[in-house]
FIFIPA-137530 format. One record per residue (C-alpha): x, y, z. Coordinates in steps of 0.02 Angstrom, whole numbers, plus 32768, in hexadecimal, padded with zeros to 4 digits. Layout:
BEGIN
XYZ;...
This chain:
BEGIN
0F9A657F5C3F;0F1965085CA4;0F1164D55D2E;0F64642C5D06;0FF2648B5CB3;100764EB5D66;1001644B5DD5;108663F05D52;10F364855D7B;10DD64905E34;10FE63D35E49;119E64055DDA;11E864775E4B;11C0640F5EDE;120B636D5E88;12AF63D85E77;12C263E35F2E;129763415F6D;12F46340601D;12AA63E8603C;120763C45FF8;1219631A6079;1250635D60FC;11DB63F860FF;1141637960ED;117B63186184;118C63B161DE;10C263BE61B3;10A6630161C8;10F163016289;1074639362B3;0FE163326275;100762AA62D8;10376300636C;0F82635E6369;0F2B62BA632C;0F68627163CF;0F6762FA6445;0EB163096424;0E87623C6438;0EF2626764BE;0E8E62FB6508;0DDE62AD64E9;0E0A6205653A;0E4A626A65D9;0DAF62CB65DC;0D38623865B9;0D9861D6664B;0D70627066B2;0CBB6267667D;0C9F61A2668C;0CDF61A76744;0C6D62176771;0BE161E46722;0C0A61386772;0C4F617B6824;0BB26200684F;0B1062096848;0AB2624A6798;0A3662CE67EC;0A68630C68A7;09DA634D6920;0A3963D369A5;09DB64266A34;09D064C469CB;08FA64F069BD;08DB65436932;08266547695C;081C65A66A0F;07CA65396AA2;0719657A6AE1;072565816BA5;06B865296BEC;067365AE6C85;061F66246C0D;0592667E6C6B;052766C06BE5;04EC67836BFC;046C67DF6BB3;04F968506B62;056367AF6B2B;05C967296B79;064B67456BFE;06CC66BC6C10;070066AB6CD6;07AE66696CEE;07CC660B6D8E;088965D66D6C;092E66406D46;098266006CA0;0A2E65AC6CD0;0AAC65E76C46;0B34654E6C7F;0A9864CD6C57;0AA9646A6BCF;0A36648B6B3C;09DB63E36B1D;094A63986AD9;08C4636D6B4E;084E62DC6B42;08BC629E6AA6;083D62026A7C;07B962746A4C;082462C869DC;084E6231697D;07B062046983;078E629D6924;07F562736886;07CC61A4688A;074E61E96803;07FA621B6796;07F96189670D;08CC61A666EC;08F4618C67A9;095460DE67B9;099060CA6866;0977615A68FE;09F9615F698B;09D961F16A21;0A93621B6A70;0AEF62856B05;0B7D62C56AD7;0C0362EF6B81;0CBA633C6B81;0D0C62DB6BE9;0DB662BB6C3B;0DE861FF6C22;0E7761BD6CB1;0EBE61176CC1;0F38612F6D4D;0FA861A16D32;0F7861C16C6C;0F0E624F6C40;0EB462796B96;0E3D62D66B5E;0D99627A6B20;0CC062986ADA;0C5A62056B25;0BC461ED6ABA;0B37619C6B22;0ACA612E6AAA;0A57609C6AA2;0AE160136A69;0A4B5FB569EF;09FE605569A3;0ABD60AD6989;0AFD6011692D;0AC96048687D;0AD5610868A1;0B88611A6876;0BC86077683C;0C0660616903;0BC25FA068ED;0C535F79685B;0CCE5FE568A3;0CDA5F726944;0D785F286967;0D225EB169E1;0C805E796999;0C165E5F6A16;0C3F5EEF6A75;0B995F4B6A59;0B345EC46AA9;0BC75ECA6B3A;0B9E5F7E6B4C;0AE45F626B4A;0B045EDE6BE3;0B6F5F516C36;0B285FEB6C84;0BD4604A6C96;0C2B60046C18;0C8760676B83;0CC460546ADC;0D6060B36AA9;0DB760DA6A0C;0E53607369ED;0EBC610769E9;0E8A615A6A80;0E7F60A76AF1;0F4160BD6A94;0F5A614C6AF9;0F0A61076B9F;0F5560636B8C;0EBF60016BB5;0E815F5A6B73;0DEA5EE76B88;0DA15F006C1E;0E075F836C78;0DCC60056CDB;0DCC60BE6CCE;0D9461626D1E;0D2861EC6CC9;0D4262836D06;0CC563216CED;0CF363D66CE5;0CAF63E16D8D;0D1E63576DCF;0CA462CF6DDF;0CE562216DBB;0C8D618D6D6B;0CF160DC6D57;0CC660A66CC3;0CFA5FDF6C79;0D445FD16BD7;0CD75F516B5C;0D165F676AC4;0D615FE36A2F;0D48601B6983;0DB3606068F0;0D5460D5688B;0DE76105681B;0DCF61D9684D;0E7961E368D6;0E1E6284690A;0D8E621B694A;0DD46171697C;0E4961CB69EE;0DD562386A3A;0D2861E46A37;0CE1615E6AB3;0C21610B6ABF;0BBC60F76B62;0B1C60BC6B91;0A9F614A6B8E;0A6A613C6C2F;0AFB615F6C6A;0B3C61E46BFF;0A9862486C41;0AC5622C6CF8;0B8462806CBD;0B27630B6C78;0AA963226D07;0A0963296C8F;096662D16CA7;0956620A6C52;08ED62526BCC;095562D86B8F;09EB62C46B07;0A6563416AC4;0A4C62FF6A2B;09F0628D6997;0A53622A690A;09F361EA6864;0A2E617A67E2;09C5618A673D;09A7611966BA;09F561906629;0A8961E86653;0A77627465C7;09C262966617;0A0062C466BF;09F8638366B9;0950636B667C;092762EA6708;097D6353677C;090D63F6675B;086E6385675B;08A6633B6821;08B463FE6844;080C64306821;07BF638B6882;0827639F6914;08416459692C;08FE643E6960;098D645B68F1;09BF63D16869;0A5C63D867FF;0A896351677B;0B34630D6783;0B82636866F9;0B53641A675E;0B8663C76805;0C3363AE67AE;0C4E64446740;0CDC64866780;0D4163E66766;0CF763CD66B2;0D206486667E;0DCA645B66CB;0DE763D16657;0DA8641565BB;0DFD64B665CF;0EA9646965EC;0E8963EA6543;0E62649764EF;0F0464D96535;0F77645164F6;0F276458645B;0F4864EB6436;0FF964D66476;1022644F6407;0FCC649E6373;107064F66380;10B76484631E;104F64AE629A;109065446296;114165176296;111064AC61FD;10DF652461A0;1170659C61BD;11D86516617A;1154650360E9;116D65C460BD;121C65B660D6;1224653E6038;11BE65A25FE4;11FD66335FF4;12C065C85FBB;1261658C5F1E;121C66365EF5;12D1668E5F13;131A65FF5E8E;1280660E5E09;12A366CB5DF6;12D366B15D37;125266165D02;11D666A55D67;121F67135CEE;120E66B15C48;114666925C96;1129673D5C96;1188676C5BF5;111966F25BAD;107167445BEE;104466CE5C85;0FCD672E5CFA;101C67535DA6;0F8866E85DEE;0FAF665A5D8A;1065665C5DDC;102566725E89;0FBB65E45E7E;105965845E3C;10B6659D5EDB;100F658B5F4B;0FF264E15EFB;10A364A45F3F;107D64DD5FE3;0FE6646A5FC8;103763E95F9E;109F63D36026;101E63E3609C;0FC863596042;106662FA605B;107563256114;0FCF62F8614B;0FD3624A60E3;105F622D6152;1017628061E2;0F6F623D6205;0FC4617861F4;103061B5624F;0FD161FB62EA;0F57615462E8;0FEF60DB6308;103C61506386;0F8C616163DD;0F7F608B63CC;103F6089640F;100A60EE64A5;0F6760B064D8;0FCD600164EF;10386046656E;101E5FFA6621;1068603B66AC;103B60396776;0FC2607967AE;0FE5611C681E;0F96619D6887;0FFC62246857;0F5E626167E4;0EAF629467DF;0E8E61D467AC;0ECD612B67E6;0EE860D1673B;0F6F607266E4;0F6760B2661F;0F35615E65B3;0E96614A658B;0E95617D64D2;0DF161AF6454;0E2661B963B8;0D9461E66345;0D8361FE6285;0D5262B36294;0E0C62F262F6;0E636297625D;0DEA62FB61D2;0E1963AA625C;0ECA63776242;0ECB6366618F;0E66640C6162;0EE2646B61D9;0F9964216198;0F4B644660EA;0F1164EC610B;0FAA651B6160;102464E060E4;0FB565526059;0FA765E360B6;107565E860E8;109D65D96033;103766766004;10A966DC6047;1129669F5FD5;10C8668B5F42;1084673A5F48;113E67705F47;115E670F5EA4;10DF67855E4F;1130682A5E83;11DD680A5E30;11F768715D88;120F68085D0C;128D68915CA6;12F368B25D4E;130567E75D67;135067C85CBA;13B4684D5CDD;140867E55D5E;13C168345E02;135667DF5E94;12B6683E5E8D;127A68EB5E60;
């Protein structure tokens, strides 16, 4: 018997039981499409995740971290060696900054990928507008070199509220969410209070919505000069240096390249932000293998068939063997109806999953800040390569729960079966 012979047979059985074969192949066909779109699903999340940050921070942050030790500068050289004298006690409640910050960028000007450079002081600060209190970082920055950092230009609500802040030495920009929680508007006035009580009046000139509720609630911009007389630190020193970079996918390469020029600590954005990536990846792993599941439950019901067709084949089994058919040649029988209906499923499936993934990425809905992002739709990737993943799997699955089965149809006794029992 060939393999055509086997196939006609298989397609025989299944023909027999058409509501069982159907409903058996749907059961494989809504598993493909739930993975197909919990996957566009999971990648468009992640992606979102990704695109916001690339677009809300900076690609390669400088900290105050040296990596390369200072030399101090009162060395008395000995005939032994050198003898460092230190004339002041290190403060451990002073902040770590870096210290004549323009010659450190003018250290990595040489660095070809560098697009825009923005120097920043970053204060925790208590934010009061009467009797409302809330929590808030004041980033001190230099409005014009800031404004292509981290997309801060586009993400104004009032346009011209850089150049407003420029113009206004104690002005301040707030996220929309957290001038929300003040209740402030244009022009208002509000207090910023210090951890050691001291109070700066500050005058609102504008917001921005980044999209991140984390950061538009919490987040304000001030004029540099100002944010280093909050922090008590000299007019050349910053807590901090942003870069933007002309390729994004070169920034940890960028970023290592700044670190050797400048001798302070530089991290591209994607190591800045791991915690939050890893976060999102590992929770699309997590549902995917949750809804993979269904798989699962697919192919319990395809080995439930099976396993019904085998029990009711006993005597053309029988006859087979009687009639010399190899116990492989049977097996493959039944394994070829498994494949089958995994064929079936995912030719359902994958069609399937692409008009469910279309149907959901035209859902609109308001906007809220109950998440991680302010948006108003699922973003959704659906790429070639999940519906190939999808289709390999159902298949695979469908095969491997009719072996069971089909191995089962080979152990039967042909004798005992003609002699009208079940199995031997």
């Amino acid at each position: 018997m060939n393999y055509r012979d086997q196939v006609r047979i298989a397609f025989v059985h299944l023909r027999e039981r058409k509501r069982q074969t159907v409903l058996t192949a749907l059961g494989v066909a809504v598993g493909s499409a739930m993975l197909v779109t919990t996957i566009a699903v999971s990648r468009g999340s992640s992606s979102n995740v990704v695109a916001k940050i690339i677009d809300t921070a900076p690609h390669v942050l400088i900290s105050a971290e040296r990596v390369v030790p200072l030399v101090p500068e009162n060395i008395v050289v000995q005939p032994q060696g050198m003898v460092a004298m230190v004339t002041k006690n290190i403060n451990l409640d002073e902040q770590e900054v870096i210290k004549n910050y323009t010659e450190v960028v003018q250290s990595i000007r040489s660095v070809e990928e560098l697009q825009s450079i923005s120097p920043f002081v970053l204060s925790k600060l208590l934010a009061r507008n009467k009797t409302r209190f809330t929590p808030c970082v004041a980033r001190g920055i230099i409005p014009h070199l800031e404004a292509e950092i981290a997309g801060l230009k586009k993400n104004l609500l009032e346009k011209n509220a850089l150049d407003e802040l420029t113009a206004t030495p104690n002005g301040i920009l707030l996220g929309d969410l957290l001038a929300k929680k003040l209740d402030v508007g244009y022009r208002d006035r509000i207090v910023l209070v210090t951890k050691n009580s001291e109070e700066f009046p500050v005058t609102v000139v504008g917001r921005f919505s980044s999209g991140f509720n984390a950061k538009d609630e919490r987040e304000a911009y001030v004029n540099l000069s100002l944010a280093q007389r909050i922090e008590g630190i000299a007019s050349n020193s910053v807590t901090g240096i942003g870069l933007r970079t002309l390729h994004i996918e070169r920034a940890r390469q960028t970023a290592a390249r700044v670190e050797a020029l400048s001798g302070y600590k530089s991290e591209s954005w994607d190591e800045t932000n791991r915690n939050v990536i890893e976060f999102y990846n590992r929770n699309a792993i997590i549902t995917l293998v949750l809804v993979g599941f269904v798989f699962v439950v697919a192919g319990l019901g395809v080995s439930s068939v099976m396993t019904t067709v085998v029990l009711q084949k006993v005597k053309d089994i029988a006859i087979m063997r009687s009639m010399g058919m190899p116990g492989r040649s049977i097996t493959r029988i039944f394994m070829l109806e498994g494949l089958m209906i995994g064929i079936l499923g995912v030719l359902v499936g994958s069609p399937l999953g692409h008009l469910i993934c279309h149907f959901v990425a035209s859902i609109r809905f308001e906007a809220t800040t109950a998440g991680v992002l302010k948006s108003d739709r699922l973003n959704i990737i659906e790429m070639p390569d999940a519906h190939l993943i999808v289709i390999v799997f159902g298949i695979l699955i469908a095969v491997l729960s009719s072996w069971s089965p089909a191995r089962k149809a080979t152990r039967y006794v042909p004798v005992s079966i003609l002699r009208g029992e079940v199995g031997a």
